[in-house]
C-alpha positions in Angstrom: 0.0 0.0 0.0 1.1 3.5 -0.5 2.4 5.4 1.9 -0.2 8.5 2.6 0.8 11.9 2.7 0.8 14.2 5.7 -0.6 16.6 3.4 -3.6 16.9 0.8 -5.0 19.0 -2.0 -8.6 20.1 -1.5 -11.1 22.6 -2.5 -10.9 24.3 0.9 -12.5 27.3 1.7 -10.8 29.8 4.9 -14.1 31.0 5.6 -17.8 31.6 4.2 -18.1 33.0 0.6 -19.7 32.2 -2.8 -18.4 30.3 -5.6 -16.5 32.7 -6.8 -14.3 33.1 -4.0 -13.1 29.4 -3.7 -9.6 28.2 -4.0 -7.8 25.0 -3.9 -5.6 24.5 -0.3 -3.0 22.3 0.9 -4.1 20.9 4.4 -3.2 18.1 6.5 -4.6 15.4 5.4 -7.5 13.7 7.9 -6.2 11.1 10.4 -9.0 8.3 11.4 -9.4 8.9 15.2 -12.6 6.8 15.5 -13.4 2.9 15.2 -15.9 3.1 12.5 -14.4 5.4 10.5 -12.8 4.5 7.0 -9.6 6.9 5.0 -10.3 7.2 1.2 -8.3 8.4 -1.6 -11.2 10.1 -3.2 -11.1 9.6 -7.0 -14.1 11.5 -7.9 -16.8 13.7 -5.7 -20.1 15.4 -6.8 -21.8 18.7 -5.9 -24.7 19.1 -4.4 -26.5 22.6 -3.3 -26.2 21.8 0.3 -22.2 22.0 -0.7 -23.1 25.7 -1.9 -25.2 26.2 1.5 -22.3 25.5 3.3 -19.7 27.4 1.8 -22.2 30.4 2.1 -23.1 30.3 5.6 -26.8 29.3 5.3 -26.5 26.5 8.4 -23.8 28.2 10.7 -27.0 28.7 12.7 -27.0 24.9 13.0 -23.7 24.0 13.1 -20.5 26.0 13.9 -18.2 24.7 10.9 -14.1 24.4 11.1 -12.1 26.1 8.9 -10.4 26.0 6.7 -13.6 23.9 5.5 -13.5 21.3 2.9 -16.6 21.1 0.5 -18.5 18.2 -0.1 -20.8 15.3 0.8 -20.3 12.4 -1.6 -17.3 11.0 -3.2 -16.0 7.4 -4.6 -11.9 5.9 -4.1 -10.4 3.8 -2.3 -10.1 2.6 0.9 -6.5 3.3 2.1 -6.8 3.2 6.4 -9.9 1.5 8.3 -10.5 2.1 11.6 -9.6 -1.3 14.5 -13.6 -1.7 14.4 -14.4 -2.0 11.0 -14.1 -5.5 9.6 -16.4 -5.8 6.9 -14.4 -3.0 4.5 -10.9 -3.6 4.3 -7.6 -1.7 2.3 -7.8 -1.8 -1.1 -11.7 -1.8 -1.5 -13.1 0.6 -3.5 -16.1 2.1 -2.3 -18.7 5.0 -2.3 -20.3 7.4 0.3 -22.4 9.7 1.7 -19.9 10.9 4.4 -22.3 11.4 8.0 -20.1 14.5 9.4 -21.0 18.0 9.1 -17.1 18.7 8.9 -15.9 15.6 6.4 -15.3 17.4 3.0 -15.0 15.0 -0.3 -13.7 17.3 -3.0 -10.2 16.5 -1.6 -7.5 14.0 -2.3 -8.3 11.9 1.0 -11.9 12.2 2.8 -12.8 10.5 5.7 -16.0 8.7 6.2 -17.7 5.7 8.7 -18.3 2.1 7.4 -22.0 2.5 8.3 -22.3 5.2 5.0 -19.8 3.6 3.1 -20.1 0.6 0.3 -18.4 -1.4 -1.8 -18.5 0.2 -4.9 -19.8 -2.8 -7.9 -16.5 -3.0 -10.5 -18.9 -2.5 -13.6 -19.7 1.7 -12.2 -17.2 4.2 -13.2 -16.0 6.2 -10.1 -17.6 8.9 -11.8 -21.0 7.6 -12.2 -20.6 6.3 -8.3 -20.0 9.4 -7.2 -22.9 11.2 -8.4 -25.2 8.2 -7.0 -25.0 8.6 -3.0 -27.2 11.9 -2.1 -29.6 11.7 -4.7 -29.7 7.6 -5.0 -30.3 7.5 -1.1 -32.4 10.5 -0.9 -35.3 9.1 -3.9 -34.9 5.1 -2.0 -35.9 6.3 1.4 -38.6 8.3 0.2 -40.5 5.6 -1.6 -39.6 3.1 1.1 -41.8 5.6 3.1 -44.1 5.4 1.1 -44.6 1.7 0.5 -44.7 1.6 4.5 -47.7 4.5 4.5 -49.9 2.9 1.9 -49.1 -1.0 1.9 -46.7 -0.6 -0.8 -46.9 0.9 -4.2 -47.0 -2.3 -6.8 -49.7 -1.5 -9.3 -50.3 2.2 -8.1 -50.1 5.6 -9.8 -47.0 8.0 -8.6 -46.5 11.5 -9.2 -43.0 12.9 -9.7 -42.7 16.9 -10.6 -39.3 17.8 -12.8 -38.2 14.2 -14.2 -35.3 14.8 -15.2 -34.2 16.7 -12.0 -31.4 15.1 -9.9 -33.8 13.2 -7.8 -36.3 13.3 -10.1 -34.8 11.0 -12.9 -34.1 8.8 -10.2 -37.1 8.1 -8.7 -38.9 7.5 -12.2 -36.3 4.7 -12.7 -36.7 3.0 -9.9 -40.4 3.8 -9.3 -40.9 1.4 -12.2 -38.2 -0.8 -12.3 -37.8 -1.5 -9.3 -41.1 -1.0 -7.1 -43.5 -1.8 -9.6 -45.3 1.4 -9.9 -48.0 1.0 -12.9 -47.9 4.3 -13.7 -45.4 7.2 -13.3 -46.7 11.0 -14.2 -44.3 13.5 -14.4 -43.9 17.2 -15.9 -41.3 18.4 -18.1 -40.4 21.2 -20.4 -41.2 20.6 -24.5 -37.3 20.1 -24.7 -36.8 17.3 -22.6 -39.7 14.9 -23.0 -37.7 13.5 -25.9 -34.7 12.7 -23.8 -36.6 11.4 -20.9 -38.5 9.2 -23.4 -35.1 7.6 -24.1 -33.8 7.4 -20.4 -37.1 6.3 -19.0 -37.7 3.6 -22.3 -37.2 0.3 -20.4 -38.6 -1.6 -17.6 -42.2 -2.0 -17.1 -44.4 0.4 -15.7 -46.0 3.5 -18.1 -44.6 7.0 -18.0 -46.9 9.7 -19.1 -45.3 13.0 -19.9 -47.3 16.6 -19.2 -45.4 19.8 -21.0 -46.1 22.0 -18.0 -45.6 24.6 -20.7 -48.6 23.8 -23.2 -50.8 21.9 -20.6 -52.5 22.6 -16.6 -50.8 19.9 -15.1 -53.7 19.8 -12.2 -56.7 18.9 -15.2 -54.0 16.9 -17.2 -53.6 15.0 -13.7 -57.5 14.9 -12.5 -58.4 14.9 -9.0 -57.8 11.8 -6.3 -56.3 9.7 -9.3 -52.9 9.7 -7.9 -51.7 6.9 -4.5 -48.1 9.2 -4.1 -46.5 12.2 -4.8 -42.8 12.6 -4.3 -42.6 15.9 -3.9 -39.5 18.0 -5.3 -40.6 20.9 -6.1 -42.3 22.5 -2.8 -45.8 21.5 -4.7 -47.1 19.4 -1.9 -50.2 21.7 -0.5 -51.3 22.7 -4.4 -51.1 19.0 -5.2 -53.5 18.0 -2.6 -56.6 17.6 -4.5 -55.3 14.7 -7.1 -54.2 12.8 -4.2 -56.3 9.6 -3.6 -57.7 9.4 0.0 -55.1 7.3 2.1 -52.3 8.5 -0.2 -49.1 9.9 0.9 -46.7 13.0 -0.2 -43.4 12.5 1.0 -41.6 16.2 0.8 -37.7 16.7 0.3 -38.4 20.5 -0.8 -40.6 22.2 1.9 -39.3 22.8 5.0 -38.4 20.0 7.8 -40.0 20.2 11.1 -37.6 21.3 14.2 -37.6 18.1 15.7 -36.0 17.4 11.9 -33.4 20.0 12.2 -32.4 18.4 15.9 -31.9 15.2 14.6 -29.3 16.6 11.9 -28.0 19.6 14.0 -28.1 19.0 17.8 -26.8 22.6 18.9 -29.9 24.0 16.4 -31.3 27.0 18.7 -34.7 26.6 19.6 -36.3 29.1 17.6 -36.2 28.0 14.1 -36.9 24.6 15.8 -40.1 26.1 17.1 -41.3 28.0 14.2 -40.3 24.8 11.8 -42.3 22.7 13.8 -45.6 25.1 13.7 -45.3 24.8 10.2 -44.9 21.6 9.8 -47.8 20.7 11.6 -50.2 23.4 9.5 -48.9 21.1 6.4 -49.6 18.0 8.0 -52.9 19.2 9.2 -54.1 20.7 5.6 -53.2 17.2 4.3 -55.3 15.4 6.6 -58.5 17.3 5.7 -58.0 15.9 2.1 -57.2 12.4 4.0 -53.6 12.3 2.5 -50.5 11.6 4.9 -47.9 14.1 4.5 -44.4 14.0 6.0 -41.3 15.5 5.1 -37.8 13.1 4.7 -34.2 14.6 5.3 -32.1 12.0 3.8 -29.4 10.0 6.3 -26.5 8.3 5.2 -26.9 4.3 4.2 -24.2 2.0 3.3 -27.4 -0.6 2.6 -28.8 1.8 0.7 -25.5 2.4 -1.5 -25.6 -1.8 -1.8 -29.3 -1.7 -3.0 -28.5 1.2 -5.7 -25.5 0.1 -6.9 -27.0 -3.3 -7.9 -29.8 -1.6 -9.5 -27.4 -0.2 -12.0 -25.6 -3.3 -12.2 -28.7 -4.5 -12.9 -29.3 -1.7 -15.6 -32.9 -0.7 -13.7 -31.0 2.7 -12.8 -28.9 4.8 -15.1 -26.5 7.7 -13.2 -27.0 11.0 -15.0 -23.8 13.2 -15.0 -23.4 16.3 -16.8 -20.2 18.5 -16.3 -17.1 17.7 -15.0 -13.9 18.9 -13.9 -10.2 18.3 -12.7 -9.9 19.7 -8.9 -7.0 21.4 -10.6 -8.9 23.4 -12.9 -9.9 25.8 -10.3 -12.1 27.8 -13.0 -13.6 24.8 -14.5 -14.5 23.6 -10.6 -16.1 27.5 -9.6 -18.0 27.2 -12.9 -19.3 24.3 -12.3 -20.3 25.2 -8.3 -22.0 28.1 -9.7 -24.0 26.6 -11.8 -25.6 24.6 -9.1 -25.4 27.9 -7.2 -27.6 30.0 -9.9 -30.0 26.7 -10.5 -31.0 27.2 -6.5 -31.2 30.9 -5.3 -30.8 31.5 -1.9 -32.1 30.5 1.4 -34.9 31.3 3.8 -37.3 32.9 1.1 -40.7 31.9 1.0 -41.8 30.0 -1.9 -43.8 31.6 -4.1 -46.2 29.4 -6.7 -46.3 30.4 -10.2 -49.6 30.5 -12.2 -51.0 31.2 -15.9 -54.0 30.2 -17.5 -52.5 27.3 -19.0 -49.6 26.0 -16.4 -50.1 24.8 -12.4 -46.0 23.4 -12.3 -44.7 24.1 -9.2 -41.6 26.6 -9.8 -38.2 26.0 -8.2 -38.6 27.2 -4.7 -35.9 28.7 -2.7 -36.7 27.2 0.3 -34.7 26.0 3.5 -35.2 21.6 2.0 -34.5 22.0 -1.4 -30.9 23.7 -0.7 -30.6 21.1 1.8 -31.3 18.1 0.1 -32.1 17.9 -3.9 -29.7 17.9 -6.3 -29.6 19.7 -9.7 -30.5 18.3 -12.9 -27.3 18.8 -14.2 -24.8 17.6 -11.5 -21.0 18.4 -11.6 -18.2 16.0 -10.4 -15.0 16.6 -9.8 -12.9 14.2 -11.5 -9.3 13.8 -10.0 -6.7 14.0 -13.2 -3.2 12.4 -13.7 -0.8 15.6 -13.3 2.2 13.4 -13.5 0.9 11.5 -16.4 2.4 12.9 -19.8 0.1 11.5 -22.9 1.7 12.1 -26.2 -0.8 11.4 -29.6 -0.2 9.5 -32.1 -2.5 10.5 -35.3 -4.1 8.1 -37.1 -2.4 9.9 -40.1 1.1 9.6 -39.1 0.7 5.8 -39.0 2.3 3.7 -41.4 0.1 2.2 -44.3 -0.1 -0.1 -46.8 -2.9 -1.1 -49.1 -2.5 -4.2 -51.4 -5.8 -4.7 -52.5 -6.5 -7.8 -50.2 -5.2 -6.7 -47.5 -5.5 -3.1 -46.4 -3.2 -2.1 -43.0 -2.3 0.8 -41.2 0.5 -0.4 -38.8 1.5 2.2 -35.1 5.0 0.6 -34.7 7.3 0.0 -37.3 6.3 -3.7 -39.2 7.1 -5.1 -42.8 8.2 -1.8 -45.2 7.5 0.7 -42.9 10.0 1.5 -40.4 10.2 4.5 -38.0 12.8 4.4 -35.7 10.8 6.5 -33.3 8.4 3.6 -33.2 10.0 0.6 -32.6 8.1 -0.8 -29.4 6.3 1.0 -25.9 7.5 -1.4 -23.2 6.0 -5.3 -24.2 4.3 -3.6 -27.1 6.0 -4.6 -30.4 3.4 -4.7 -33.0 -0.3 -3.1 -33.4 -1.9 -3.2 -36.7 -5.4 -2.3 -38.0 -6.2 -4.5 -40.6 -9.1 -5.1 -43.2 -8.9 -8.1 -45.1 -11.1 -8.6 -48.3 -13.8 -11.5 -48.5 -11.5 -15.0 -49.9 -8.4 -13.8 -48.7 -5.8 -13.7 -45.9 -2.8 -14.9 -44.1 -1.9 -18.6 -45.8 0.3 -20.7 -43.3 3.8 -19.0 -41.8 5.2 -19.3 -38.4 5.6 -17.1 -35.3 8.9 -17.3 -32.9 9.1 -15.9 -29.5 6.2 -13.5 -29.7 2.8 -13.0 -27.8 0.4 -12.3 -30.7 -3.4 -11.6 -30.7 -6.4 -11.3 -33.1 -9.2 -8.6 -32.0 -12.0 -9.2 -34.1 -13.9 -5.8 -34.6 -16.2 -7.4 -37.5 -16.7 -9.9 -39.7 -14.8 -13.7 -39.5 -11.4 -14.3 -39.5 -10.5 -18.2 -39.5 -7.6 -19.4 -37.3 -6.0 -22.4 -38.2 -3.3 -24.4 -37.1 -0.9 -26.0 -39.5 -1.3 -29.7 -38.3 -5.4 -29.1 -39.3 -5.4 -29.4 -42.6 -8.2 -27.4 -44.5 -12.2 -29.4 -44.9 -10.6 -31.7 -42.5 -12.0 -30.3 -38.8 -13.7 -31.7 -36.4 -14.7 -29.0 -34.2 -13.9 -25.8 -33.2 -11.1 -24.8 -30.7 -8.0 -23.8 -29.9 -6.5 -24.9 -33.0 -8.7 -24.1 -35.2 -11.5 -21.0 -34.8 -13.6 -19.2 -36.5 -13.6 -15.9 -35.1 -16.2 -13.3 -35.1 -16.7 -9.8 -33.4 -16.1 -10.2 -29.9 -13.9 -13.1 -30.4 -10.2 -12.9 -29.1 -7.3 -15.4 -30.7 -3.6 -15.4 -28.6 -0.5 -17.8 -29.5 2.2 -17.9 -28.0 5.2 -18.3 -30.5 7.5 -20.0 -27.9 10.3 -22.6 -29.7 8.2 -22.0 -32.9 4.5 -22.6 -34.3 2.6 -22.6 -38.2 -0.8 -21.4 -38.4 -3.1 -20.1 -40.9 -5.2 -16.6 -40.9 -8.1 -16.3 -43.6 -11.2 -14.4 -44.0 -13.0 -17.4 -45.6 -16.3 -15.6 -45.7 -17.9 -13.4 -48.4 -17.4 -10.2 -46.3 -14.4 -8.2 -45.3 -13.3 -9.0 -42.2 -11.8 -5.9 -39.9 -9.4 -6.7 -36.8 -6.7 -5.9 -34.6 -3.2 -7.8 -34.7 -1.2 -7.3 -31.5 2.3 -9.1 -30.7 4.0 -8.4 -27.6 7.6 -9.4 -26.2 7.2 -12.6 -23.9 9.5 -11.9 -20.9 11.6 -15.4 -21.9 12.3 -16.9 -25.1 11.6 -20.4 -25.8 8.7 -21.0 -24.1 6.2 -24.0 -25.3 4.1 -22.7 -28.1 0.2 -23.0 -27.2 -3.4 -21.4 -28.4 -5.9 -19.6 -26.5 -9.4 -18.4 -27.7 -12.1 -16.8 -25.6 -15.2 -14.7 -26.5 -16.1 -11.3 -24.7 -19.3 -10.2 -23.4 -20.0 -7.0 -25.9 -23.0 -6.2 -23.3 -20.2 -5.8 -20.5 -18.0 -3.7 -22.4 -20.4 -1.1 -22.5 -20.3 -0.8 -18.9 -16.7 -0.6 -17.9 -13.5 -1.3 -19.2 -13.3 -5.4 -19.5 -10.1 -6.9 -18.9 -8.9 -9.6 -22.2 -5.1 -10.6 -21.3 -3.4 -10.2 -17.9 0.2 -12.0 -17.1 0.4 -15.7 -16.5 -0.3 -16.1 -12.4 2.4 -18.4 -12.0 4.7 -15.7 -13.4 8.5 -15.7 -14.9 9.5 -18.9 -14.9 6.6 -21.3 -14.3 6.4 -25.0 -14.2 5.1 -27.4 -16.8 2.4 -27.5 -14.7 1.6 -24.0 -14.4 2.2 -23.7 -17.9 -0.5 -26.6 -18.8 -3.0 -25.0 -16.3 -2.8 -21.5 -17.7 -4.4 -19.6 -15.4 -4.1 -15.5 -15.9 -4.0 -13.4 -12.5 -7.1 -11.4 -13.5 -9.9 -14.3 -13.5 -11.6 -14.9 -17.0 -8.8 -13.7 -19.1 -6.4 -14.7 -21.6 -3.2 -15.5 -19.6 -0.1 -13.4 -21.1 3.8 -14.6 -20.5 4.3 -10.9 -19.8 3.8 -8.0 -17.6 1.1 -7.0 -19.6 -3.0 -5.9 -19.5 -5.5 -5.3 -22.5 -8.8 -4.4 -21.5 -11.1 -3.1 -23.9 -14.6 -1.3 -23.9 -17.5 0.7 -25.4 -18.5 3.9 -24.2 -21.7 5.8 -25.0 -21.2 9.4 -25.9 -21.4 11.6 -22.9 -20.7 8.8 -20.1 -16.9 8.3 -18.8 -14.6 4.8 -17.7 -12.1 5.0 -15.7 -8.7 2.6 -16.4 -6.7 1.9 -13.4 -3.2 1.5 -14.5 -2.0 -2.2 -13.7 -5.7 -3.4 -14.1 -7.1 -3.1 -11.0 -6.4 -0.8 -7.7 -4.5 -3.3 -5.9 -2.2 -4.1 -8.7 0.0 -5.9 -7.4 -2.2 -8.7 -7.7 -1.9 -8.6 -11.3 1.2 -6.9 -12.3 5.1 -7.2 -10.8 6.4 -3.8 -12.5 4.4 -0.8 -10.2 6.3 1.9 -11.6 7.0 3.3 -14.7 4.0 1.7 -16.6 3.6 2.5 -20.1 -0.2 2.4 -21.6 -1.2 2.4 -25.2 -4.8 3.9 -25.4 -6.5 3.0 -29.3 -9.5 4.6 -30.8 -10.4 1.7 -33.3 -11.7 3.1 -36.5 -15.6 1.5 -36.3 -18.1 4.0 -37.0 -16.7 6.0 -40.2 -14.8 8.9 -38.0 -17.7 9.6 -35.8 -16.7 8.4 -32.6 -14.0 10.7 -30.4 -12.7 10.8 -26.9 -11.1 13.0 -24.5 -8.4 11.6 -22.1 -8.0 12.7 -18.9 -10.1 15.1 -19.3 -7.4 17.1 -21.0 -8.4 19.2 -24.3 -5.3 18.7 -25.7 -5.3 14.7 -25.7 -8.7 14.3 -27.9 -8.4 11.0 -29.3 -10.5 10.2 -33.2 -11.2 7.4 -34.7 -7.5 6.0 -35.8 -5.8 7.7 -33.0 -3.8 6.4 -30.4 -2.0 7.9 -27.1 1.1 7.1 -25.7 0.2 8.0 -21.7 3.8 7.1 -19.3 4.7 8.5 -16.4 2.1 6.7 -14.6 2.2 3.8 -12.0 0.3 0.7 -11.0 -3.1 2.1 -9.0 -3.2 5.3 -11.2 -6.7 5.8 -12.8 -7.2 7.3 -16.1 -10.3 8.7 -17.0 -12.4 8.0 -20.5 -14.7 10.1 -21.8 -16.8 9.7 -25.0 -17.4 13.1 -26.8 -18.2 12.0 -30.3 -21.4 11.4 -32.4 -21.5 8.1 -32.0 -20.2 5.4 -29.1 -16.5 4.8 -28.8 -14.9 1.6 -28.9 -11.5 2.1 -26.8 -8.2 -0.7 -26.5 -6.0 -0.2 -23.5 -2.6 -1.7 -23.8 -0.8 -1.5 -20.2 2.7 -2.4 -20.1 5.8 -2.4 -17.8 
């Protein structure tokens, strides 16, 4: 484990202010002092408008905050120090959280947090998307599990959800109906986004109906006592009251929370706002009762069980995070823009809410009251992504490759291979040889042999035949190792060792398109063998999935090991070097994260730590349309074609993906000692 720093970088603010007037501080970095408490090395964070609140001054009522004061609530990382009570996290984990303490910022390099708010975070979420999940995710869950409890559950019932693609909003659609069962799901958008919540909100199996708050009166488009609950995000509750069914509930994150509320989250509260909250509360409870509708009002509390529950929803693909901006906690400017957007979305706090009214729209306006700074989050939600300072990524352009085109067999080749030579690009590390090839329907690679070299076959379409030189052509049994017929997905390795023949031919009547990849074994003469596995294309779209890691038994391994062949990342191709390829698909606008060495704790995978050398590809798929930015830089934008050299970087480092093109990207990693 590495060792951790007495010091940190952190968005850190010296005393109350607005956006505007944050900075980026070196403190000390937080020491666990408790039992239950858990040290992370925070890879990404999300803002919220409490955050904003905060910074501000808006609870210093409530709570008499330290300074210098670190912002935020909710982060994702690894575990790095647990505390001597905590025994069902452990080093090395990587986790998410709501972080319980009012003084426990995230938007730091190190956070601290308890094991009761903090869970294991599944390996097919980005620590991007994991980030933004925590407040919102936990915030929508226990709402409706309030409600199920008030109204003997909500299978088969009618729910009402203002703003649907808000921060909480989105999320409680999603799971609303795929995971509680809800029949129907009414919400109200602007004419702009029905489209896009029409293609968020497409799968599972309740109904969605969509009111345009701006052509329609949401109240008659409603009709009155048709609706079991409302989850209330707008401060709508009271006007809503008449489409609620008798014995219905309204759970409210956006009024304001009784005193007793306040207490719970703020024990040194003084006890006039917690008299004067509770008056009101009790007028809103009352008016609901006269309409025979419970409401109540729900401040969200931290939930490690709750985290478990989400995250396997997404897992699951029943929930999909929404993230819109992000930004490196280096980019100061990028971060304040980012915090006040969130800051303009909310106004300030303590105003009364005012409701909004025309002949044709009853929509519940944004309120600025004391709840929904508290605890709703924007529909656009920024996360601070931590970038690799010390990494240096150099391009290499698709155009500056070397190329040949014979007709059958068109190539474009990164490192030096057959007539084109660059002494500039010899190798990267184990990487010798990485060519895109299309090969035309009838053609191919007749028999020739392969010497000391790790080389692989990633099919990107079409089939390419394997064949070894012993299997003589109309004469197979069955597929296998020896001989394959390889289609998208598919992955073919040999290992050259003392010497092997084998065949490579498109024998279809299509042109096949693929990646050939040889890298330097770390011995020479080793026994020649075949592997071929298939990948899960349905995986790859939701993280990076690992295809070749090193042989486990390492440098030097027996017969035995040999014949047994078993890789040190489970369910890949094993590798006789220090070497991972992982490859995956990423929609445009979402991000994966790579963490060099393949996973955090690499040296369960890789022996060289230091002084890695990846090879990011951009395969060319989807006729120039697809593009990616890496590391969130702007200078290391990666088209179709393009590769990047990124070195400087060692085992446990996470470099971030982000899909910024027309189309999905289909990325190749390539991390080598």
């Amino acid at each position: 484990m590495a060792q951790i720093p007495s010091t940190m970088r952190a968005l850190a603010i010296p005393t109350y202010g607005k956006p505007s007037s944050y900075g980026v501080a070196t403190i000390p970095t937080p020491q666990i002092t408790q039992p239950d408490e858990v040290l992370i090395k925070v890879h990404a964070a999300s803002v919220n408008p409490i955050d904003i609140k905060v910074a501000e001054g808006a609870l210093k009522f409530a709570h008499k905050y330290k300074f210098p004061l670190v912002l935020g609530h909710d982060a994702s990382g690894t575990i790095v120090a647990v505390g001597s009570a905590v025994d069902s996290l452990k080093v090395g984990d990587q986790v998410f959280t709501r972080v319980p303490g009012h003084d426990s910022g995230t938007i730091a390099e190190y956070c601290l947090s308890t094991v009761s708010a903090t869970a294991l975070k599944p390996e097919s979420l980005s620590f991007v998307d994991a980030a933004s999940i925590p407040l919102v995710g936990l915030t929508v869950l226990q709402v409706i599990r309030r409600a199920e409890a008030e109204i003997g559950g909500l299978k088969g019932k009618t729910a009402y959800v203002p703003a649907g693609l808000s921060g909480t909003g989105n999320v409680a659609v999603q799971l609303l109906k795929n995971v509680f069962g809800v029949k129907k799901v009414i919400t109200t958008l602007s004419t702009g986004k029905i489209e896009r919540s029409k293609e968020l909100f497409k799968e599972g199996e309740g109904e969605v109906v969509y009111i345009d708050y701006t052509k329609e009166n949401v109240s008659s488009a409603i009709g009155a006592g048709t609706v079991d609950f409302m989850f209330d995000t707008m401060a709508g509750a009271i006007d809503s009251l008449p489409l609620i069914r008798k014995g219905g509930s309204i759970v409210s994150i956006s009024k304001t929370p009784s005193g007793e509320e306040l207490k719970k989250k703020f024990a040194s509260a003084p006890w006039i706002p917690v008299v004067v909250l509770n008056l009101v509360d009790q007028v809103n409870k009352w008016r609901a009762s006269r309409y025979g509708v419970n409401y109540s009002y729900l401040w969200m509390n931290s939930d490690a069980k709750g985290l478990d529950e989400l995250g396997q929803w997404v897992v699951e693909g029943k929930l999909q995070p929404l993230v819109g901006r992000t930004a490196k906690l280096e980019d100061l400017e990028a971060v304040k823009s980012g915090y006040n957007e969130v800051y303009q979305a909310k106004g300030g706090v303590g105003k009364s809410y005012t409701p909004f009214r025309s002949s044709t729209t009853s929509q519940p306006q944004p309120t600025n009251s004391f709840e929904t700074l508290m605890n709703t989050a924007p529909a656009i939600k920024s996360t601070m992504s931590k970038s690799l300072t010390h990494a240096k990524i150099v391009a290499r352009r698709s155009a500056a490759r070397g190329h040949a085109n014979h007709g059958w067999l068109d190539s474009h080749h990164t490192f030096s291979f057959a007539s084109y030579h660059d002494p500039r690009f010899e190798r990267f590390g184990s990487l010798r040889v990485l060519n895109e090839d299309r090969v035309a329907a009838r053609n191919g690679f007749p028999t020739h042999p392969h010497r000391d070299a790790e080389i692989f076959s990633y099919i990107l379409s079409g089939e390419l035949t394997h064949r070894d030189s012993t299997i003589q052509k109309g004469k197979e049994v069955k597929e296998g190792d020896d001989f394959y017929r390889m289609k998208r997905g598919d992955v073919q390795f040999t290992t050259g060792g003392t010497g092997i023949a084998h065949s490579e031919n498109n024998e279809s009547d299509k042109p096949v398109h693929f990646l050939q990849i040889w890298a330097l074994p770390w011995a020479r003469g080793l026994t020649p063998r075949y592997h071929t596995k298939t990948f899960d294309e349905a995986k790859k779209r939701e993280a990076f999935v690992p295809i070749l890691s090193p042989l486990a038994a390492g440098k030097g391994a027996s017969a035995e090991d040999e014949a047994a062949a078993v890789p040190a990342l489970p369910g890949t191709i094993p590798i006789h070097a220090d070497f991972v390829m992982a490859a995956g698909i990423i929609s445009v606008g979402k991000k994966f994260e790579w963490t060099v060495g393949g996973e955090s704790d690499a040296k369960a995978v890789v022996k060289s730590r230091s002084d890695r050398k990846v090879y990011i590809h951009v395969p060319m798929t989807n006729d120039g349309k697809s593009k990616i930015r890496l590391d969130s830089r702007e200078d290391s934008i990666l088209a179709e074609g393009d590769g990047a050299f990124v070195t400087g970087v060692q085992a446990g480092d996470v470099l971030s993906f982000e899909s910024i093109g027309e189309v999905e990207a289909e990325v190749i990693v390539l991390d080598s000692d």
